[in-house]
N, C-alpha and C positions, 0 to 999 in steps of 0.2 A: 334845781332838783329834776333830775332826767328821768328817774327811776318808777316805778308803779305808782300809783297814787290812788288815791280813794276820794271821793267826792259824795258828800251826805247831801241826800236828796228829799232830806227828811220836811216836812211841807211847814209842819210847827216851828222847828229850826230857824227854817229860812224866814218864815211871816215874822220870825221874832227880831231877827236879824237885820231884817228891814225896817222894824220899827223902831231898833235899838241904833240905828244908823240914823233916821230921820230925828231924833228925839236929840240924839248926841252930836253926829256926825263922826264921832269915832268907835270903832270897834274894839280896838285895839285891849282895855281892860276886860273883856270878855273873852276876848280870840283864845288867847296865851291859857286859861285854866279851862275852856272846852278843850284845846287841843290839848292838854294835859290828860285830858280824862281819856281820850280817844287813843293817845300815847300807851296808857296804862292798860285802857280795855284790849288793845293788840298783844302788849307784851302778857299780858292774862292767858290768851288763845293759847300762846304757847304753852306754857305753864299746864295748862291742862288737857291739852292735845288736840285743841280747837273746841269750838264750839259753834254749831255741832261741831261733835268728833271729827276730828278727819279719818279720811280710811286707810286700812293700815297698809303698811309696804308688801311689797312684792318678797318672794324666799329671796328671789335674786338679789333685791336691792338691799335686804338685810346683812345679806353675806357681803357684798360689796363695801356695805358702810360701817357694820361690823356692831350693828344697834339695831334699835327697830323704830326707834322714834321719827317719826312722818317730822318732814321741812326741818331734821335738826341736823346738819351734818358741818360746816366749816362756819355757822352763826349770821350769815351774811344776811339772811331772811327776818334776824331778831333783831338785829343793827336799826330799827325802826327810828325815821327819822321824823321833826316838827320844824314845821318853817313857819314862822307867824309875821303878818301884815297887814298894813292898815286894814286889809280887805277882806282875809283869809286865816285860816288855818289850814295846812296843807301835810298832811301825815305820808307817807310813803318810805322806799325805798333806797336807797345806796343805787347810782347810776350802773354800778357792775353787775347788779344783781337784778337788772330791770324784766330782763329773756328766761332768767329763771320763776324771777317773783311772778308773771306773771301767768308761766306755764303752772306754779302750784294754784294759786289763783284761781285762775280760771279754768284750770284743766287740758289736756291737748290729746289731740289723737293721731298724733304721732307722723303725721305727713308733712308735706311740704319742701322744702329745697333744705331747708337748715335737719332736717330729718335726721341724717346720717345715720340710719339705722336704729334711734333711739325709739322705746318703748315709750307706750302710751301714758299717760298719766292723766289720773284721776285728779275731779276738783278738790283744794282742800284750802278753802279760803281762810287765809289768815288776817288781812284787812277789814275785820267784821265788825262794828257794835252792835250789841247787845241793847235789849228795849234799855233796862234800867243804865246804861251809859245816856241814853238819846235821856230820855226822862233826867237825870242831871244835868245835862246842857242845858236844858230847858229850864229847870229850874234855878242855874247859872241864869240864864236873859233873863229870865223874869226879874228876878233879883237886879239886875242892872236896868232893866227898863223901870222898875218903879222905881229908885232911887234916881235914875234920869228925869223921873218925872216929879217928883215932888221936890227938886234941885230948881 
């Protein structure tokens, strides 16, 4: 997966994941329904227009796309992908979409060589979780580390 990606740098998470790795050695029954939940809290964003909001389009860019809805235009940005492994859960994008995903992402101010005259654009993160996603992962490990532990 070449495309945008997201990396949870959450401290709980990870202490959990660490312990859920030393206790097991495998992650793997965890990985697959956190990244479930991560999957779901993305495709959520959409559905409600981020969260926060994203901000909204330009006249220009409505008239061009013939809507108004912010990052919804040919689906390539909802195409949200899950790659699960021994190690990981890896949420991101479609490889084609990587120079878009991450101009909405992160935002752009419109210079640079790939420029070509294009207008600025506002952040409008769509790779987000939300507390109550994090707080369910969490409550996902914990779940899997006391039954590792009394195993």
């Amino acid at each position: 997966m070449a495309g945008l990606q997201v990396i949870v740098k959450d401290s709980g998470i990870r202490s959990r994941l660490r312990k859920l790795e030393a206790a097991t050695g495998d992650l793997t029954p965890v990985l697959k329904p956190g990244g479930d939940v991560m999957k779901s809290s993305v495709e959520e964003n959409f559905e409600v227009g981020g969260r926060p909001r994203w901000k909204p389009l330009s006249a220009a860019t409505i008239k061009r796309k013939g809507h108004s809805q912010p990052l919804i235009w040919k689906g390539i940005l909802r195409n949200v992908t899950l790659r699960v492994t021994q190690e990981q859960a890896v949420l991101g994008t479609q490889p084609a979409a990587r120079d878009y995903a991450a101009r909405q992402q992160f935002g752009w101010d419109g210079t640079g060589s790939r420029a070509g005259g294009k207008v600025k654009t506002p952040k409008r993160p769509f790779l987000v979780l939300q507390d109550a996603d994090k707080d369910e992962i969490l409550a996902l490990l914990d779940k899997h580390i006391q039954r590792a532990m009394t195993s």
